[in-house]
PyMOL Python script that loads the backbone (N, CA, C, O; Angstrom):
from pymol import cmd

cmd.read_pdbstr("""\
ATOM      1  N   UNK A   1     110.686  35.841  92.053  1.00  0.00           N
ATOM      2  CA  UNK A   1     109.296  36.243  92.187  1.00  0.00           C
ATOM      3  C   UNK A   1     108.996  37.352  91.174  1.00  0.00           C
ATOM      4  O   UNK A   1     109.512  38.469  91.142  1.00  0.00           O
ATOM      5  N   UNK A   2     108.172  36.901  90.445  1.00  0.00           N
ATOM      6  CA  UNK A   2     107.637  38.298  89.383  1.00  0.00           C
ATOM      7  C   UNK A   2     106.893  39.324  90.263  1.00  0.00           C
ATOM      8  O   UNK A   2     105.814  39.126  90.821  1.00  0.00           O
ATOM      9  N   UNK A   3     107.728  40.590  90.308  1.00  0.00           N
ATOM     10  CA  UNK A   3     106.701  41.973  90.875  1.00  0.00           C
ATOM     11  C   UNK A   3     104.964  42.280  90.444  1.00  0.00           C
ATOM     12  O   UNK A   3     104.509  42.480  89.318  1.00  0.00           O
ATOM     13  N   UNK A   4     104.396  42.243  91.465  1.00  0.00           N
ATOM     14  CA  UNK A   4     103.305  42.669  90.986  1.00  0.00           C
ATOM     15  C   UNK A   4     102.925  43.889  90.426  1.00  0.00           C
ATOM     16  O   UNK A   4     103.628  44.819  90.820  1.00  0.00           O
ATOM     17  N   UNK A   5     102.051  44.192  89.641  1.00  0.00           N
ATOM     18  CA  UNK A   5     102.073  45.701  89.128  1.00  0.00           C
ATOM     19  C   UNK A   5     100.651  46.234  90.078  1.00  0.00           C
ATOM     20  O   UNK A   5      99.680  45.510  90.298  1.00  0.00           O
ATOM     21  N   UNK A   6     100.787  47.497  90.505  1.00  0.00           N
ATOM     22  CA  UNK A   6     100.845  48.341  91.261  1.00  0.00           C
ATOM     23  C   UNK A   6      99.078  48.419  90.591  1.00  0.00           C
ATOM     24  O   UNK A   6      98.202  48.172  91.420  1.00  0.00           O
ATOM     25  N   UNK A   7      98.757  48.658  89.560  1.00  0.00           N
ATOM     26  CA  UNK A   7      97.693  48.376  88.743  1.00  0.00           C
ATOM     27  C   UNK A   7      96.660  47.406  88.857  1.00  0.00           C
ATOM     28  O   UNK A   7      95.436  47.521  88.800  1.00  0.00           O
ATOM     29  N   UNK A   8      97.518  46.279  89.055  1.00  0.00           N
ATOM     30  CA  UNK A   8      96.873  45.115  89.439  1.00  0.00           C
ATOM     31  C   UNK A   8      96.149  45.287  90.618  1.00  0.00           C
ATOM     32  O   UNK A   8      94.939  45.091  90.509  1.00  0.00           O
ATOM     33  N   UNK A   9      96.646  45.659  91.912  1.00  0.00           N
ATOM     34  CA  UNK A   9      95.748  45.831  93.715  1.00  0.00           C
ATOM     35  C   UNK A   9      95.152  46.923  92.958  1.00  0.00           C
ATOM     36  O   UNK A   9      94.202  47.169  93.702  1.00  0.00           O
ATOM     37  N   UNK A  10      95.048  47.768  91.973  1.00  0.00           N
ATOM     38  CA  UNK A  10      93.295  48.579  92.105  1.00  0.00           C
ATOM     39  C   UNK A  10      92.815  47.801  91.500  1.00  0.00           C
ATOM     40  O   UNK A  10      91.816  47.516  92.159  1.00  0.00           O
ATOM     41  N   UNK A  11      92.820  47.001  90.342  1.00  0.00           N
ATOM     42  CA  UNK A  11      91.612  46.151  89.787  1.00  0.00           C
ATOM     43  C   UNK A  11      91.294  45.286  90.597  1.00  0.00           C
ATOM     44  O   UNK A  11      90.207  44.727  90.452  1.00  0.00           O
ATOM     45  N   UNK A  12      92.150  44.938  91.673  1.00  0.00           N
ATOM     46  CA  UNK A  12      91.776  43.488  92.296  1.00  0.00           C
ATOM     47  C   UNK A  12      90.896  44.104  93.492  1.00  0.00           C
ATOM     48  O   UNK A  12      89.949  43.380  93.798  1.00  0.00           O
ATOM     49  N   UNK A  13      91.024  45.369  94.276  1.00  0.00           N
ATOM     50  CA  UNK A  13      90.249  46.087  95.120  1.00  0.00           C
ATOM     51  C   UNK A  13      88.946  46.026  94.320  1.00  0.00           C
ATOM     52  O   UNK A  13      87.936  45.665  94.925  1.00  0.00           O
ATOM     53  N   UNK A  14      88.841  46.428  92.661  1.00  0.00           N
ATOM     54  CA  UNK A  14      87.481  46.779  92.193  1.00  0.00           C
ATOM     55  C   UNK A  14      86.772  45.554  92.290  1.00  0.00           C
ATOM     56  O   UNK A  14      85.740  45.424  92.949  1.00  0.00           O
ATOM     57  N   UNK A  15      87.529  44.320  91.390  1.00  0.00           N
ATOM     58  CA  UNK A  15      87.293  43.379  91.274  1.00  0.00           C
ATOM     59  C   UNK A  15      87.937  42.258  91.530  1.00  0.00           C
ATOM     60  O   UNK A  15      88.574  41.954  90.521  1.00  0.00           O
ATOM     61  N   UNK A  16      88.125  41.296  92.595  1.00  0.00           N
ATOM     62  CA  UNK A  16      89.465  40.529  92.049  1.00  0.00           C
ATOM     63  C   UNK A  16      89.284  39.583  90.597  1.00  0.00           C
ATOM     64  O   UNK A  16      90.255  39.424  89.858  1.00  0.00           O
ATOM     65  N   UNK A  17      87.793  38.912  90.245  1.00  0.00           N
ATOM     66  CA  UNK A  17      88.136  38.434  89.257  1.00  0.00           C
ATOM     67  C   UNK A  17      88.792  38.668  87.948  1.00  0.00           C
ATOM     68  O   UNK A  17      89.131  37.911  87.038  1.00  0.00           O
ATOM     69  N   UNK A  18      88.880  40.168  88.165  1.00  0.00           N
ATOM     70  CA  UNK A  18      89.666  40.658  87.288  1.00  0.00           C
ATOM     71  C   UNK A  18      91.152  40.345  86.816  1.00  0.00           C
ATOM     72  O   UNK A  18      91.714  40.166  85.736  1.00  0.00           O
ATOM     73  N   UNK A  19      91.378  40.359  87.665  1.00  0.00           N
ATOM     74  CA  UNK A  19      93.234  39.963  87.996  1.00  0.00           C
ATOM     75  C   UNK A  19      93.211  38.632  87.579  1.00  0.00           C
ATOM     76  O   UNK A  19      94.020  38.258  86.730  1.00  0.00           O
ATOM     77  N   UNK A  20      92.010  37.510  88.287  1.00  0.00           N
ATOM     78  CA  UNK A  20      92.584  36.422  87.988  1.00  0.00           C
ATOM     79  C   UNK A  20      92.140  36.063  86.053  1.00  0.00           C
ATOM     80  O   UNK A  20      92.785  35.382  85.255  1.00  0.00           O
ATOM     81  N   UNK A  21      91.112  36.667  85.878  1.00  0.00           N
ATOM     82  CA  UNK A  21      91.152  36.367  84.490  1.00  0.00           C
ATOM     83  C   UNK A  21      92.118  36.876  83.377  1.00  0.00           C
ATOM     84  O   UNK A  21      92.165  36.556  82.189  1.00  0.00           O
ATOM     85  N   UNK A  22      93.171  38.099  84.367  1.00  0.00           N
ATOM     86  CA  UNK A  22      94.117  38.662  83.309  1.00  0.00           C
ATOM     87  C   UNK A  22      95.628  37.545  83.186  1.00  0.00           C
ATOM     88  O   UNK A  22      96.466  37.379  82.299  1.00  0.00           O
ATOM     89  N   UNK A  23      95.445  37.013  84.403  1.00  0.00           N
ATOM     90  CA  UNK A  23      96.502  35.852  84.630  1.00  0.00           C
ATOM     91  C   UNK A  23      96.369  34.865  84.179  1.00  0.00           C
ATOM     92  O   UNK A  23      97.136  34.441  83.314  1.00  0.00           O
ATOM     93  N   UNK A  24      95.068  34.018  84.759  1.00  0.00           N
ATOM     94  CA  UNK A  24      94.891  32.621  84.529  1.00  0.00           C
ATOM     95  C   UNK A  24      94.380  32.370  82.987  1.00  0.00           C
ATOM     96  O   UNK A  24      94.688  31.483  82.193  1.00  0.00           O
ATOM     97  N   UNK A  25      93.694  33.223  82.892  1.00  0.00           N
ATOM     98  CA  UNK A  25      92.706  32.721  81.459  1.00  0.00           C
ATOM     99  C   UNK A  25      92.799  34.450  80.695  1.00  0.00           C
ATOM    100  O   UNK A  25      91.934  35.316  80.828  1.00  0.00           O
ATOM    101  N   UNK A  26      93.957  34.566  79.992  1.00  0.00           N
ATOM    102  CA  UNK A  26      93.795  35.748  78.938  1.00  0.00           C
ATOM    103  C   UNK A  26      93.514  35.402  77.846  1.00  0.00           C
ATOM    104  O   UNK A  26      93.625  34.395  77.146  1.00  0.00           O
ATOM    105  N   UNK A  27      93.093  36.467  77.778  1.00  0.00           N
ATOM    106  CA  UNK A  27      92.159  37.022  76.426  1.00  0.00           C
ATOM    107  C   UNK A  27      92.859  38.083  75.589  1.00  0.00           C
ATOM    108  O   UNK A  27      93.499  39.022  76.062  1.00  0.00           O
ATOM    109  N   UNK A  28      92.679  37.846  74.345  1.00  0.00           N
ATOM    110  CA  UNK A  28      93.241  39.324  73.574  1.00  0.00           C
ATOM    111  C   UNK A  28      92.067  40.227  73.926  1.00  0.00           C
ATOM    112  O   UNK A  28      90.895  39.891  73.759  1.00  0.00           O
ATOM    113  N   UNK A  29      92.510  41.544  74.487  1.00  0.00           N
ATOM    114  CA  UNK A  29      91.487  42.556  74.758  1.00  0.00           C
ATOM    115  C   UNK A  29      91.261  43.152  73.302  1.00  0.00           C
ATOM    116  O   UNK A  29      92.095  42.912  72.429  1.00  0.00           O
ATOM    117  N   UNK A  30      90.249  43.851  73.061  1.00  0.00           N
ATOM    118  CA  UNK A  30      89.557  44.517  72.616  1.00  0.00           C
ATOM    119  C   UNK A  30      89.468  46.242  73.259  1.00  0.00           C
ATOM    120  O   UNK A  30      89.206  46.802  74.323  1.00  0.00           O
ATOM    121  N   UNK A  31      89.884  46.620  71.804  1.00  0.00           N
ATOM    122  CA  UNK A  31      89.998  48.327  73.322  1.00  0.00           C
ATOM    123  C   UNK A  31      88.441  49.081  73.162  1.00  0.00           C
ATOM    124  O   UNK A  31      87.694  48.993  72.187  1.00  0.00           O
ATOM    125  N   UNK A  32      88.302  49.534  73.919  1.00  0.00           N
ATOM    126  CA  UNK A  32      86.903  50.256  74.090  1.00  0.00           C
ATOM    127  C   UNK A  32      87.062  51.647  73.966  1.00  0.00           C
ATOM    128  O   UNK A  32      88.087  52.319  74.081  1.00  0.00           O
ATOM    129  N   UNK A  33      85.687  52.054  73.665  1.00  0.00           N
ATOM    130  CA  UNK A  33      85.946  54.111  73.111  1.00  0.00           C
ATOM    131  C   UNK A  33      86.710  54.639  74.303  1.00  0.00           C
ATOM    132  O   UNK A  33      87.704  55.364  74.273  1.00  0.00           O
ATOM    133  N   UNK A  34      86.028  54.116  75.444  1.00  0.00           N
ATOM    134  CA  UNK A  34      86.665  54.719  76.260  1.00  0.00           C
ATOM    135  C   UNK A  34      88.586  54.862  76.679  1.00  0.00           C
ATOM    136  O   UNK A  34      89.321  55.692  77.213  1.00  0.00           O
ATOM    137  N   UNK A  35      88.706  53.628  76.106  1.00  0.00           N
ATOM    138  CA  UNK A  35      89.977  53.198  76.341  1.00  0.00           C
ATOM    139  C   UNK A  35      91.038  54.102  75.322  1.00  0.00           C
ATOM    140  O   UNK A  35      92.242  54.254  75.533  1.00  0.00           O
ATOM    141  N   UNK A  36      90.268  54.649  74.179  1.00  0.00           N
ATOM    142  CA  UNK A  36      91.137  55.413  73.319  1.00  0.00           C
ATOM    143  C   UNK A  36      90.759  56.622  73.359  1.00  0.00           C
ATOM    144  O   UNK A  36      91.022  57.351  72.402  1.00  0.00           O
ATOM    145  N   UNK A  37      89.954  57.185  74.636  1.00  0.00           N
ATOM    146  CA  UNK A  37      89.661  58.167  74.409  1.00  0.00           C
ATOM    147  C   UNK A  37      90.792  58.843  75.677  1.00  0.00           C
ATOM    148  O   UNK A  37      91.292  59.961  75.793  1.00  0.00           O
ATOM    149  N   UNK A  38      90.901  57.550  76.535  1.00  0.00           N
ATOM    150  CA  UNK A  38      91.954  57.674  77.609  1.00  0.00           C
ATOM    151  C   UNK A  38      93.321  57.826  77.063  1.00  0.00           C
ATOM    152  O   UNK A  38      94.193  58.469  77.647  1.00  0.00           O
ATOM    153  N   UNK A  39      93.498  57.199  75.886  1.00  0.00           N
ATOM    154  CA  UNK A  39      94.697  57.163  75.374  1.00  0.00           C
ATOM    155  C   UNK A  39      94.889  58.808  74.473  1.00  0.00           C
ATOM    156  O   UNK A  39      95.886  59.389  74.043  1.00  0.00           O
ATOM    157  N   UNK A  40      93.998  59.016  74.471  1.00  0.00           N
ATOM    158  CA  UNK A  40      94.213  60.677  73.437  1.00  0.00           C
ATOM    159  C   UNK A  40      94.038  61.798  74.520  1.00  0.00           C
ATOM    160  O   UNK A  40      94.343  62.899  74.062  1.00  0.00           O
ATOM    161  N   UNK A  41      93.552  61.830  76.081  1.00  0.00           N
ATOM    162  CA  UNK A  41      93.449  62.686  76.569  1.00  0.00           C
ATOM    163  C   UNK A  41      94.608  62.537  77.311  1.00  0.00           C
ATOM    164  O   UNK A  41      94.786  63.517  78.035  1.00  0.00           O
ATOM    165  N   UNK A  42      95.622  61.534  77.430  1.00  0.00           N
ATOM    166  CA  UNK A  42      96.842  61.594  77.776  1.00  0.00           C
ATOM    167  C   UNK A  42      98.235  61.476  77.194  1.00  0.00           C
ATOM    168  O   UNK A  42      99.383  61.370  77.626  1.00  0.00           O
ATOM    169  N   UNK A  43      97.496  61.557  75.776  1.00  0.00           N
ATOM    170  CA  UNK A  43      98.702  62.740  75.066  1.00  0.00           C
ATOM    171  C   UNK A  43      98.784  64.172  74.975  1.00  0.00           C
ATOM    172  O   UNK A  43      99.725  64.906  74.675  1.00  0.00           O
ATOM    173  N   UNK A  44      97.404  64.447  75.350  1.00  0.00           N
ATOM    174  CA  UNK A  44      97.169  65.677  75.221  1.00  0.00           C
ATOM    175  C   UNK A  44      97.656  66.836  76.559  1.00  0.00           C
ATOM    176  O   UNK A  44      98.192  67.940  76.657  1.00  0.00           O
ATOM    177  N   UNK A  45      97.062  65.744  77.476  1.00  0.00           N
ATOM    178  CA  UNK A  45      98.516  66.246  78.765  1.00  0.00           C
ATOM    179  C   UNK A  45      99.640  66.259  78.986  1.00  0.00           C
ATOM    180  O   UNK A  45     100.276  67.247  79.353  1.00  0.00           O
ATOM    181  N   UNK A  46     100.131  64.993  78.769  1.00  0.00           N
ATOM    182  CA  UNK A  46     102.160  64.982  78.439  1.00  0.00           C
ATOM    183  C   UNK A  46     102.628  66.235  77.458  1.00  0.00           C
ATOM    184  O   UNK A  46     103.717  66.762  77.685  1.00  0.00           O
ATOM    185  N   UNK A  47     101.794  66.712  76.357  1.00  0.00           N
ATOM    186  CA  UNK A  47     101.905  67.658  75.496  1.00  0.00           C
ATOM    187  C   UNK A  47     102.218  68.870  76.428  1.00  0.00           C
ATOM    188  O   UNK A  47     103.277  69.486  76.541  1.00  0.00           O
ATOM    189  N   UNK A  48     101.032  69.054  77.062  1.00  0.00           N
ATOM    190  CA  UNK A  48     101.202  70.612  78.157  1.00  0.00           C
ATOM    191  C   UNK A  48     101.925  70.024  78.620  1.00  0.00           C
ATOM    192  O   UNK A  48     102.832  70.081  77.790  1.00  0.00           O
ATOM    193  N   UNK A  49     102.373  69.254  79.627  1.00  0.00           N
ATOM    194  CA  UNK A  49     102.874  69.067  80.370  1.00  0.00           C
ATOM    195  C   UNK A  49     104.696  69.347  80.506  1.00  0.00           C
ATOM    196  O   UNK A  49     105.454  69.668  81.420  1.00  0.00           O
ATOM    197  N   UNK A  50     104.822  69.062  79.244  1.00  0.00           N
ATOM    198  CA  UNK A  50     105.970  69.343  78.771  1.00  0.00           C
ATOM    199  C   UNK A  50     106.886  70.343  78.124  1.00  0.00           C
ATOM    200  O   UNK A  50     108.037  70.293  77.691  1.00  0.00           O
ATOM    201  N   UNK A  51     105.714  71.512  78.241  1.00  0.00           N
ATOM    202  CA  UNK A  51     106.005  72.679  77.808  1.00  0.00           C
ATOM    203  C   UNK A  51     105.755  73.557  79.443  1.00  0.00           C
ATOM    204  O   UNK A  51     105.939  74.774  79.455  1.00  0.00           O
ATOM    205  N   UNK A  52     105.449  73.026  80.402  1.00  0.00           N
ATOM    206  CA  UNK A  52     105.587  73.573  81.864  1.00  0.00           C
ATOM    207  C   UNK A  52     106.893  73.736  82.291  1.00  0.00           C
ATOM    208  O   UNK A  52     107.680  72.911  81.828  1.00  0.00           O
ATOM    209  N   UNK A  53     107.466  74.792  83.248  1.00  0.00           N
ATOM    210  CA  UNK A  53     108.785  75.076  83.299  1.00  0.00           C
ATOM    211  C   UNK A  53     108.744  75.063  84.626  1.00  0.00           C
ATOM    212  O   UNK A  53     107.777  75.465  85.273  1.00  0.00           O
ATOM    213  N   UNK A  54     110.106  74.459  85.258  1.00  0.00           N
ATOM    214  CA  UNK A  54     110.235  73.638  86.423  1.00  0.00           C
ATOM    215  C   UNK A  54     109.274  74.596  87.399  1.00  0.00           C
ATOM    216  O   UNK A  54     108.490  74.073  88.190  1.00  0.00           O
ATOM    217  N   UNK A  55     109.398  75.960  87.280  1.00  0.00           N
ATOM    218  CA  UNK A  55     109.116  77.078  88.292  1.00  0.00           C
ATOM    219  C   UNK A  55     108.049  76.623  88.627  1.00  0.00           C
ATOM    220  O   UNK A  55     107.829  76.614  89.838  1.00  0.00           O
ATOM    221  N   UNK A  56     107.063  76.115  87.760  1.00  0.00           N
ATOM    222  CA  UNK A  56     105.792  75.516  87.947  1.00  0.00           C
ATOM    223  C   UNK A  56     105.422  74.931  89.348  1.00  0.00           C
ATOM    224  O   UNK A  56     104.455  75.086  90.094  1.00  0.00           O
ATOM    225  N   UNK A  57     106.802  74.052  89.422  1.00  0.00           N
ATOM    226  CA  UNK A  57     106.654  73.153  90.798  1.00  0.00           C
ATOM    227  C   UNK A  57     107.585  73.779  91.923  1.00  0.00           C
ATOM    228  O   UNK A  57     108.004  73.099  92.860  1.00  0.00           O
ATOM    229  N   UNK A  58     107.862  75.058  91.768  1.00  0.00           N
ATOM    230  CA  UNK A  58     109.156  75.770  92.375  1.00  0.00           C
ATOM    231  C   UNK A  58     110.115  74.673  92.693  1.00  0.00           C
ATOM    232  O   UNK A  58     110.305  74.184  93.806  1.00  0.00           O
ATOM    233  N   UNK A  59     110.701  74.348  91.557  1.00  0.00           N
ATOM    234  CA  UNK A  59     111.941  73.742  91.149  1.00  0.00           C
ATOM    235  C   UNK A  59     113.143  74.797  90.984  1.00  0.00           C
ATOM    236  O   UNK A  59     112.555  75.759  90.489  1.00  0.00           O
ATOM    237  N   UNK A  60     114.481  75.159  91.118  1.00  0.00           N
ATOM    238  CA  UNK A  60     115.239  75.959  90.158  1.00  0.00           C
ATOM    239  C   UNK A  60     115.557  75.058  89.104  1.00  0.00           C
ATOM    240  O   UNK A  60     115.529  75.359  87.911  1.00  0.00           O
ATOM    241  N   UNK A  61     115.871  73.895  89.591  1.00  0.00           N
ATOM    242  CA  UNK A  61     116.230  73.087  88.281  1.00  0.00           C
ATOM    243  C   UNK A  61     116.106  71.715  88.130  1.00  0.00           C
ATOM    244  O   UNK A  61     115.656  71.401  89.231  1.00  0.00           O
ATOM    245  N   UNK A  62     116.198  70.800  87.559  1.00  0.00           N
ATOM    246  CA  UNK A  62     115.745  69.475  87.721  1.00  0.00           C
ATOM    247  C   UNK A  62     115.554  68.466  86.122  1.00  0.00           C
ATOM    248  O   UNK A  62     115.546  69.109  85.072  1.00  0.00           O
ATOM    249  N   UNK A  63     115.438  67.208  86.069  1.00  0.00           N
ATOM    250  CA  UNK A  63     114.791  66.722  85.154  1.00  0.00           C
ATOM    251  C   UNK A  63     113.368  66.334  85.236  1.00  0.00           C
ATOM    252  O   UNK A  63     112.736  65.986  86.233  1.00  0.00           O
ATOM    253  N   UNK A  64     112.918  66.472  83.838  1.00  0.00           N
ATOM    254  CA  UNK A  64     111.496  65.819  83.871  1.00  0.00           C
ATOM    255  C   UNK A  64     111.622  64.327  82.967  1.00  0.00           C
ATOM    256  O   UNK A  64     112.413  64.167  82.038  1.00  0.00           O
ATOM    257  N   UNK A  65     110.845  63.498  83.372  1.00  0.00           N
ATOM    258  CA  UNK A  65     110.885  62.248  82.388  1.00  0.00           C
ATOM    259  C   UNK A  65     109.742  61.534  83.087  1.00  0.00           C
ATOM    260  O   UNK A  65     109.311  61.336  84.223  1.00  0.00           O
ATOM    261  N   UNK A  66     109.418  61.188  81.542  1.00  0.00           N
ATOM    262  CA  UNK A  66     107.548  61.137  81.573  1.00  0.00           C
ATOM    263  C   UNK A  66     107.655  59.711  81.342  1.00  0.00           C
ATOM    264  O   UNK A  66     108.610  59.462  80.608  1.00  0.00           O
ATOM    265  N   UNK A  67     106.909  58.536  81.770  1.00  0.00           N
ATOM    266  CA  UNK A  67     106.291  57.381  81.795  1.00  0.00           C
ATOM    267  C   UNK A  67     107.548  56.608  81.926  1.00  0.00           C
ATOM    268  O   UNK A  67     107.874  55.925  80.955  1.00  0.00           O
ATOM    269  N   UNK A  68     108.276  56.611  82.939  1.00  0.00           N
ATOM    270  CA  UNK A  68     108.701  55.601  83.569  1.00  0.00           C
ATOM    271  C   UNK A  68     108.720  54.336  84.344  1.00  0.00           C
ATOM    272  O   UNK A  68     108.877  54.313  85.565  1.00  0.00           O
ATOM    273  N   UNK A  69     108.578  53.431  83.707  1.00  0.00           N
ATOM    274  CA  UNK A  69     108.499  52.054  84.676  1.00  0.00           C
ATOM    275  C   UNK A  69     109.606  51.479  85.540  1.00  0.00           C
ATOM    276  O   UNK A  69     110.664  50.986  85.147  1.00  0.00           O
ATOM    277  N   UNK A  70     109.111  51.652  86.977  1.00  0.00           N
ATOM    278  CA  UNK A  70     109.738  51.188  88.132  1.00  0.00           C
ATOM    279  C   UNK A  70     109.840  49.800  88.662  1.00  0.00           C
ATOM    280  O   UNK A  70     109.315  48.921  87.979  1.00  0.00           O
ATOM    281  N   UNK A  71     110.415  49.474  89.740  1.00  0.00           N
ATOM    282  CA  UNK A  71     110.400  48.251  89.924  1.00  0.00           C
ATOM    283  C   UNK A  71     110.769  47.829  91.306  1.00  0.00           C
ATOM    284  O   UNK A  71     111.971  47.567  91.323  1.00  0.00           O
ATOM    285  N   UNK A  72     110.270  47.678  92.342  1.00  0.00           N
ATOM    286  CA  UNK A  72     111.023  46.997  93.099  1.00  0.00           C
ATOM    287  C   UNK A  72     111.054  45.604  93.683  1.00  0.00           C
ATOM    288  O   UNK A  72     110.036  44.998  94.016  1.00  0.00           O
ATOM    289  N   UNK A  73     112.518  45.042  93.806  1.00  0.00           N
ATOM    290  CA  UNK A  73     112.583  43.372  94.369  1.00  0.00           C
ATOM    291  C   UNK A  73     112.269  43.213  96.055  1.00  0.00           C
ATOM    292  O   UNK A  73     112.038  42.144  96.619  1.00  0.00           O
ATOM    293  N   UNK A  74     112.329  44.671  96.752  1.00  0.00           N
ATOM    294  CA  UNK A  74     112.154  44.283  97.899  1.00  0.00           C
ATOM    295  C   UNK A  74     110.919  44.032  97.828  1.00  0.00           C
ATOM    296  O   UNK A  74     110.592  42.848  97.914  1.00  0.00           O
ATOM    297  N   UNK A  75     109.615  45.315  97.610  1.00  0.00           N
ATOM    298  CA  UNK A  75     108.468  45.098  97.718  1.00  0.00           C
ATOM    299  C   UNK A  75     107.141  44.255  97.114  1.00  0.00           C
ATOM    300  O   UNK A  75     105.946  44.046  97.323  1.00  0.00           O
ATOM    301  N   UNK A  76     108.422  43.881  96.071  1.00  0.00           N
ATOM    302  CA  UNK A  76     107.538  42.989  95.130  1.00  0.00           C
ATOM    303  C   UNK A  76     106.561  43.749  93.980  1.00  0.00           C
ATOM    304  O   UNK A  76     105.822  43.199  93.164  1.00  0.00           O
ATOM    305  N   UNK A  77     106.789  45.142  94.173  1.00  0.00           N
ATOM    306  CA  UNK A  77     105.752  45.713  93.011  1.00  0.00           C
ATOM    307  C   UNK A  77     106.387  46.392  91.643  1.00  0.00           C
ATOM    308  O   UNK A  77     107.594  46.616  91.561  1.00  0.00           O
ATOM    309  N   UNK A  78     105.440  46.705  90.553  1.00  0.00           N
ATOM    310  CA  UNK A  78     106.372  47.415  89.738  1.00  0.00           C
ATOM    311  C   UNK A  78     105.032  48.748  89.128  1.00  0.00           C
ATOM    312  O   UNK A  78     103.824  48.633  89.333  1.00  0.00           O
ATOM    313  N   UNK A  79     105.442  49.464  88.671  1.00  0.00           N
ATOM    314  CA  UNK A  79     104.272  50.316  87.705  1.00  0.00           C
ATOM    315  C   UNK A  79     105.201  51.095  87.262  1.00  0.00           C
ATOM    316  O   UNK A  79     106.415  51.063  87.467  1.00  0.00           O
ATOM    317  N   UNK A  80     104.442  51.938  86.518  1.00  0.00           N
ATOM    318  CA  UNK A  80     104.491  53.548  85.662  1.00  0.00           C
ATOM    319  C   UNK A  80     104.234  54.605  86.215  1.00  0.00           C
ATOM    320  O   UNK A  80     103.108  54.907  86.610  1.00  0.00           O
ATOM    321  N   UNK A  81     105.323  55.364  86.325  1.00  0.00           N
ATOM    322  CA  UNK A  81     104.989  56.645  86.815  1.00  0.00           C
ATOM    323  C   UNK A  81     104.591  57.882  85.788  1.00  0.00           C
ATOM    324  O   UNK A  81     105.629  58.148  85.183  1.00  0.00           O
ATOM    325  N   UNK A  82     103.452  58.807  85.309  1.00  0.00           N
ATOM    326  CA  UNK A  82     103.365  59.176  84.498  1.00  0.00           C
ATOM    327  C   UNK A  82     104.458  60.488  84.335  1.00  0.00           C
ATOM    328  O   UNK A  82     105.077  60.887  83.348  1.00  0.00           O
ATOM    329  N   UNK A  83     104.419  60.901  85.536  1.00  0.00           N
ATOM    330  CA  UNK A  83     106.010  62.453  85.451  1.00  0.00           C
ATOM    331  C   UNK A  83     106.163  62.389  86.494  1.00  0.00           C
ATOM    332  O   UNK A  83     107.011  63.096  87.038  1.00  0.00           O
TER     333      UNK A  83
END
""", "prot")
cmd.dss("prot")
cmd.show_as("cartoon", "prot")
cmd.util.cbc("prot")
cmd.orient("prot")
């Protein structure tokens, strides 16, 4: 069974035809201002973000690791975690 992405149940909450046109009938997208404007205001956070020191989160110590994709076979889902 391919995991669903986690992404997918909010578009399908907004819209479901959404989902099914990303499945059944794709399209090469086209990115929109908005879409690169999303993409530059979240480099611009991983940037700070990464200069934050664990204390931040009253950590003593720990790793950070930014945009990880998860997965699970029990639940069937997968996504990105941004940190």
């Amino acid at each position: 069974m391919t995991p669903i992405r986690v992404n997918d149940i909010k578009q399908y909450a907004y819209c479901p035809r959404v989902v099914f046109y990303q499945y059944c009938m794709p399209v090469e997208k086209k990115a929109t201002w908005k879409m690169e404007q999303g993409k530059v205001a979240e480099a611009e956070i991983d940037k700070l973000e990464k200069r934050r020191k664990l204390r931040e989160y009253r950590l003593a110590d720990g790793e950070r690791r930014f945009h990880v994709w998860l997965t699970s076979g029990r639940i069937g889902l997968s996504g990105k975690i941004d940190l």
